[in-house]
TORBA-865332 format. One line per field, with one value per residue (C-alpha): x, y, z; residue number from 1. Coordinates in steps of 0.25 Angstrom, whole numbers. Each point is the difference from the previous one (the first is absolute). Example, Ala and Ser with C-alpha at 12.3 -4.5 7.8 and 13.67 -1.06 7.14 Angstrom:
% residues 2
c1: (49|6) $
c2: (-18|14) $
c3: (31|-2) $
resi: (1|2) $
//
This chain:
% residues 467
c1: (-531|-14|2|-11|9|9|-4|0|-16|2|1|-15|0|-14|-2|13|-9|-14|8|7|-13|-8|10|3|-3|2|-4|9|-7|2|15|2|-6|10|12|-3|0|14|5|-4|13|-8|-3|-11|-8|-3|-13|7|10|-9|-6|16|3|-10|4|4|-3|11|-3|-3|11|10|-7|0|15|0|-4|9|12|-6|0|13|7|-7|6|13|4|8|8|3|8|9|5|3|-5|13|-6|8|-7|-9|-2|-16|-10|-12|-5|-6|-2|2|14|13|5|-11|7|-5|5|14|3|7|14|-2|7|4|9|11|1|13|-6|-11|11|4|-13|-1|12|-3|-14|9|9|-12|-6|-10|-5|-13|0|-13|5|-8|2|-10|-6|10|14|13|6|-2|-3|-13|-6|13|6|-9|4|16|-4|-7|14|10|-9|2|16|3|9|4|8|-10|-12|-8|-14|-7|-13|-4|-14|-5|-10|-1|-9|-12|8|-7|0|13|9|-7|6|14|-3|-1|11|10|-3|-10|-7|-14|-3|-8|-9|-7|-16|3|-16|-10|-10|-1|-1|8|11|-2|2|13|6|-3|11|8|-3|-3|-15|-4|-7|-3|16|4|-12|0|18|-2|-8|12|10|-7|-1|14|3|2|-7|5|-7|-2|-13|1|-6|3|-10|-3|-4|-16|-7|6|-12|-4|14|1|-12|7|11|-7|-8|15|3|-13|1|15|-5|-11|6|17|-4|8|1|11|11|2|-8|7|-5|6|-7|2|14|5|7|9|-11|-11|-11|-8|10|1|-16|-6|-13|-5|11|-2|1|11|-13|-7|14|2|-15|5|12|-11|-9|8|4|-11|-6|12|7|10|5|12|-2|13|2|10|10|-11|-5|7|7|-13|-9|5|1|-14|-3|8|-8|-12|4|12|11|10|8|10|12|12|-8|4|-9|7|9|14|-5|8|14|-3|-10|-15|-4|-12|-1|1|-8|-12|-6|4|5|-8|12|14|6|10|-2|8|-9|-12|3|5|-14|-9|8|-1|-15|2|-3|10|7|-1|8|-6|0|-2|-13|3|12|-7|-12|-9|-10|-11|-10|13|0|-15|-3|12|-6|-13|2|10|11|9|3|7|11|-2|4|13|3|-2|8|13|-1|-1|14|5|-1|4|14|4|-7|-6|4|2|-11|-8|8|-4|-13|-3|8|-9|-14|6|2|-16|-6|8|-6|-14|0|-3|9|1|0|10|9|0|2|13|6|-1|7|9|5|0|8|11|1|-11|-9|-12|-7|-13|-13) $
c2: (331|-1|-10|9|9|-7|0|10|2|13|8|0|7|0|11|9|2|1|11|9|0|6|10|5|15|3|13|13|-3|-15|1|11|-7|-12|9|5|-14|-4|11|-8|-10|-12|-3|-3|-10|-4|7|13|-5|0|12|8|-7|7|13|8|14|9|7|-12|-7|10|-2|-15|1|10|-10|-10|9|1|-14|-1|10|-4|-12|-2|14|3|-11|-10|-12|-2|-16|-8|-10|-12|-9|-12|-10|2|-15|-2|-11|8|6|15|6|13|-4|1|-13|-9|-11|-1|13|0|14|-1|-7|-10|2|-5|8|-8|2|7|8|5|4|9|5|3|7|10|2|2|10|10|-2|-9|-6|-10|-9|-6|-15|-2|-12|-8|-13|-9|-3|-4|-13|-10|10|4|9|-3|11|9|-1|0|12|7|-3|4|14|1|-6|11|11|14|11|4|-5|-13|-5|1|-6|-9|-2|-7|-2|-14|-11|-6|-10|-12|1|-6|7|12|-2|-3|14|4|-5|7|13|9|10|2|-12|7|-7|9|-6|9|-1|-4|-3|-16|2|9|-9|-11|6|6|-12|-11|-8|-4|-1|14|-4|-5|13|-8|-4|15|7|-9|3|9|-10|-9|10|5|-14|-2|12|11|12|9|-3|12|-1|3|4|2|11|0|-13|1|10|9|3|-16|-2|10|-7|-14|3|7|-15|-6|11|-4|-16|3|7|-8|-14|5|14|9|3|3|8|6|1|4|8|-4|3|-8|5|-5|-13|-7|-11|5|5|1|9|8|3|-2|-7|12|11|10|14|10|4|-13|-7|14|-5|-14|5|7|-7|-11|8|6|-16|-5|10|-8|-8|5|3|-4|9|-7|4|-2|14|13|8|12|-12|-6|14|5|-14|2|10|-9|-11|-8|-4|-9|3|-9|8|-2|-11|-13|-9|-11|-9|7|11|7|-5|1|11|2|-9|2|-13|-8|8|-4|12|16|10|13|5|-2|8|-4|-1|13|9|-6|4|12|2|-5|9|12|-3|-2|-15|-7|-11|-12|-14|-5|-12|0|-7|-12|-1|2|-8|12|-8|-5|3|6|10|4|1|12|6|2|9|7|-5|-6|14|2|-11|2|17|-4|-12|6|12|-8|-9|11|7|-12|0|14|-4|-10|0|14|10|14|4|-10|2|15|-3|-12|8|13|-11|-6|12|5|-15|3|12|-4|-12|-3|3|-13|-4|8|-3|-14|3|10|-8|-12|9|5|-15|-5|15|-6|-14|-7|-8|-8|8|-1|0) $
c3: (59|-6|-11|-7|-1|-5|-17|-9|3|8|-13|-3|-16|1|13|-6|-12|7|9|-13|-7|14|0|-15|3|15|4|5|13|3|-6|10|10|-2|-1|15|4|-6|7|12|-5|5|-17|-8|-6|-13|-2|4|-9|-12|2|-1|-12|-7|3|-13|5|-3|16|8|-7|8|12|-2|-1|11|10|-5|1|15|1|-4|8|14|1|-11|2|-10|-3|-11|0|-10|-6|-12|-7|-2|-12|2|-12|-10|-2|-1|-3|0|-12|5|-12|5|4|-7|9|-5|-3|-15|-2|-11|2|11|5|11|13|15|8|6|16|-4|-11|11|11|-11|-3|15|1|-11|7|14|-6|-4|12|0|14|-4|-13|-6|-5|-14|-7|-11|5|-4|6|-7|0|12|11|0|9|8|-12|7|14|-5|-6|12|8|-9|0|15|2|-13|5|-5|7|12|-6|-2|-4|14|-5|-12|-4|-10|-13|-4|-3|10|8|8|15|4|-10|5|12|-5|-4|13|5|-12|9|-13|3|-7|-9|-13|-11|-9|-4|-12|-4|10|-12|-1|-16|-2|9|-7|-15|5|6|-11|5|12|15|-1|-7|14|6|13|2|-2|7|14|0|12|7|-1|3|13|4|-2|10|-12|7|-11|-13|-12|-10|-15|-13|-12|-6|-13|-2|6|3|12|7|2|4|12|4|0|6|11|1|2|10|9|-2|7|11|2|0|5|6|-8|-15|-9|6|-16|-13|-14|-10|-14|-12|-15|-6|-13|0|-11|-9|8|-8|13|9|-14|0|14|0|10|-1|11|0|7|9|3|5|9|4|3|8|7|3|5|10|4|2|7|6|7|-10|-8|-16|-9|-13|-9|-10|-13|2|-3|8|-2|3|13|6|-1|9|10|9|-6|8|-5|11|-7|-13|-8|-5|-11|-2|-11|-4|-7|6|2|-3|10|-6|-15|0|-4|-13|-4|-7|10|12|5|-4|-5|12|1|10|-4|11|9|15|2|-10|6|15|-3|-6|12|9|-9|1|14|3|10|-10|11|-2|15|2|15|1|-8|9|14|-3|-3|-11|-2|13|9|-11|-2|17|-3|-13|3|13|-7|8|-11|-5|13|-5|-17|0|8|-5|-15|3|5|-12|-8|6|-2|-16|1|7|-7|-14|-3|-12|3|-5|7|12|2|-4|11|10|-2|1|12|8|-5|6|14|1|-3|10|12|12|6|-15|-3|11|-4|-15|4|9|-11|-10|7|1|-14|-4|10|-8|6|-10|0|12|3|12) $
resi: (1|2|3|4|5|6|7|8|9|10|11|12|13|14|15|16|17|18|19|20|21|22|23|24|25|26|27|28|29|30|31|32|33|34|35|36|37|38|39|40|41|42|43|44|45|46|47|48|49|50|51|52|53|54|55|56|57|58|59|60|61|62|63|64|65|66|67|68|69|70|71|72|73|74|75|76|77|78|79|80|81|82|83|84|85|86|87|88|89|90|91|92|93|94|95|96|97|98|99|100|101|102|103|104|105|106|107|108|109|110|111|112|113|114|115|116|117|118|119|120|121|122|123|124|125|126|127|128|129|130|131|132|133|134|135|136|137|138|139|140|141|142|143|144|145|146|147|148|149|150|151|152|153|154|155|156|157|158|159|160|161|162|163|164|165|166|167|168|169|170|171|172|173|174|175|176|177|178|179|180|181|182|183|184|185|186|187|188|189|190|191|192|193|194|195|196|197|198|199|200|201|202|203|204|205|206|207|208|209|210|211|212|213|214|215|216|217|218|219|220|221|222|223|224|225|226|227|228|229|230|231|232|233|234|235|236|237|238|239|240|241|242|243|244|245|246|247|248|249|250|251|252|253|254|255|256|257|258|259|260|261|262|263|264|265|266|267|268|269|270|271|272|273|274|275|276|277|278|279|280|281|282|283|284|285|286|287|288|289|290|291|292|293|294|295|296|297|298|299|300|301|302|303|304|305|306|307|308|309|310|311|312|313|314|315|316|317|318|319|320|321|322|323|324|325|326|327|328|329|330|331|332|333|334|335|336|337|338|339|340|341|342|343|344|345|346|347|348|349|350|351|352|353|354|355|356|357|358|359|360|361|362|363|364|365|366|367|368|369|370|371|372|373|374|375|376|377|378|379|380|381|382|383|384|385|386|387|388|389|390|391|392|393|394|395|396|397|398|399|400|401|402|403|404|405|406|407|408|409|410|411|412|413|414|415|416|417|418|419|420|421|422|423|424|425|426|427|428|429|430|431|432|433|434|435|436|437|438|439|440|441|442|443|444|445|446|447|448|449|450|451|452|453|454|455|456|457|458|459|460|461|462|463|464|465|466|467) $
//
């Protein structure tokens, strides 16, 4: 590794705003000409960038999301996979003032799932359906554990039973850890390891976090580093927009993006898109800083994957229903559903209070995949690459030929009958029966032989099948 590379000096501020300010009104001509190239899928660089984010033309504007829904469809197709947040503390001893879980915060009630009141958790979450489970906790760990509550945590997910289902892959958002309890990570068997920047600004950062291991910008920014040295192929990038200025932040993140390829030889295997959402005793969440408009966080969504095309974008539950469709053909890959964000949340139901910040999407699991198939996205729970050791660089040498479509469309499709057999509603039955037999039709022979023969074995009680 290039110990260069290894401090929070690859954000340069300085050239993201020399680069904004040559490009504040870009032409129909150059923008065109960058829209061409992102139809190349080999992604763009921040110059280009710069020049899309001032695009406010009513008629480019639809040709910018043209491409992206281009870029979409040529390499996810139509699929969305589908999990759920599992809040398991929200003990905290930083003070992000945009956060309900701040730990000067009073509004809230203070709570540490016990092992047994996670298996419960899990079990709900396996009863609707739910195959892949995001661990979230605050940075701080009840009683004498420690980090050890986390990996306690991790295996009570995976030993957690329901009927046929179980949590085939946990991945987790939690704190910057140092090397070697990153590789205790490792070793619990997670997925992606995710840590949102939340802002890239260094001022802004640092009047945010005024208190807690969270002030360190260097700590937080250089937790991939750490994680990919510690054999975590799979990490996921972050912000929270809202807080700075969205056009300097794209920019930043993109600067993240290339330090990873440059120093590990690939990036983030996602980046999420939350905006501000109000949050109990939190002026800040209540009035962003930077709020950003319906269109400009369709432009981000856009944008990003226009820039990185491989790389999966993560819509959570903050935004409306209305909201989160109109990103899905722009770019978005991964949704969270019947999501809870407040420790037990699952068992005792939404409590505003208490959550880390107000839903957008209330809907259950159900309701929502009767919605993406009715729109005529595959609802996907895969967990196959995980599983089979597709991350990291194994999974980019198959995406970028096009090749990992050849195992996703199947394997996406036999996960989907599977929720269908043993969890869907009439409703959503007939519905998910009726996209299935349309995506079949549309595929590729050999594709399709593979995908049919895969159905045809979860339909006679088979489970968990997957290329």
């Amino acid at each position: 590794m290039n110990s260069s590379e290894t401090t929070h000096t690859f954000i340069d501020e300085s050239r993201i705003f020399k680069t904004l300010a040559q490009k504040e009104s870009a032409s129909a001509a150059r923008v065109r000409e960058i829209l061409a190239k992102a139809r190349e899928l080999k992604g763009l660089d921040s110059s280009e960038v710069a020049a899309l984010t001032t695009v406010d033309h009513p008629g480019l504007l639809e040709e910018f999301f043209a491409t992206a829904r281009f870029v979409k469809e040529s390499i996810y197709g139509p699929r969305i996979v589908l999990f759920a947040p599992l809040y398991i503390s929200n003990l905290c001893s930083n003070e992000c003032l945009y956060c309900a879980f701040r730990a000067s915060n009073r509004n809230i009630q203070r709570r540490a799932l016990t092992q047994e009141e996670i298996a419960g958790e899990v079990e709900i979450l396996v009863k609707q359906g739910h195959k892949r489970i995001l661990l979230v906790s605050g940075e701080s760990y009840p009683g004498a554990d420690g980090f050890d509550y986390i990996l306690k945590a991790i295996d009570t997910i995976y030993r957690t039973k329901a009927g046929n289902g179980e949590i085939r892959r946990v991945n987790v958002n939690i704190a910057p850890l140092p090397l070697e309890q990153f590789r205790r990570l490792k070793g619990a068997g997670i997925g992606t390891y995710q840590v949102f920047q939340e802002t890239y600004h260094r001022e802004t950062f640092a009047r945010m976090h005024p208190g807690g291991r969270k002030r360190d910008y260097a700590w937080r920014i250089t937790a991939f580093d750490r994680a990919m040295e510690a054999g975590i192929d799979d990490v996921g990038a972050g912000l929270l927009f809202g807080l700075y200025d969205w056009r300097f932040e794209i920019l930043a993140l993109l600067q993240h993006v290339e330090h990873l390829e440059r120093v590990f030889g690939v990036g983030p295997h996602t980046i999420s898109v939350p905006r501000l959402e109000p949050a109990a005793g939190s002026a800040v969440a209540n009035n962003p800083p930077y709020p950003v408009s319906d269109t400009d966080f369709q432009k981000i969504v856009a944008i990003l994957r226009m820039a990185v095309p491989y790389t999966g974008i993560i819509m959570s539950t903050r935004e409306t229903p209305d909201i989160r469709r109109s990103t899905f053909a722009l770019g978005v890959s991964q949704i969270s559903a019947g999501s809870r964000t407040n420790p037990g949340g699952y068992t005792d139901g939404v409590n505003e209070e208490d959550a880390q910040f107000q839903l957008g999407d209330h809907r259950p699991l159900d309701e929502v995949i009767r919605d993406l198939a009715q729109m005529g996205y595959v609802p996907s729970f895969c967990t196959a690459c995980y599983r089979l050791g597709r991350t990291g660089h194994d999974f980019m040498e198959l995406a970028k030929p096009g090749e990992i479509k050849t195992r996703c469309d199947p394997n996406a499709l036999s996960t989907f009958v599977e929720y269908l057999e043993d969890y869907a509603s009439p409703g959503t039955m007939r519905a998910g029966e009726k996209l299935i037999e349309e995506r079949l039709a549309r595929m590729d022979p050999a594709v399709r032989r593979t995908a049919s023969a895969m159905i045809d074995r979860v339909r006679r009680g088979r489970r968990d099948v997957f290329v």
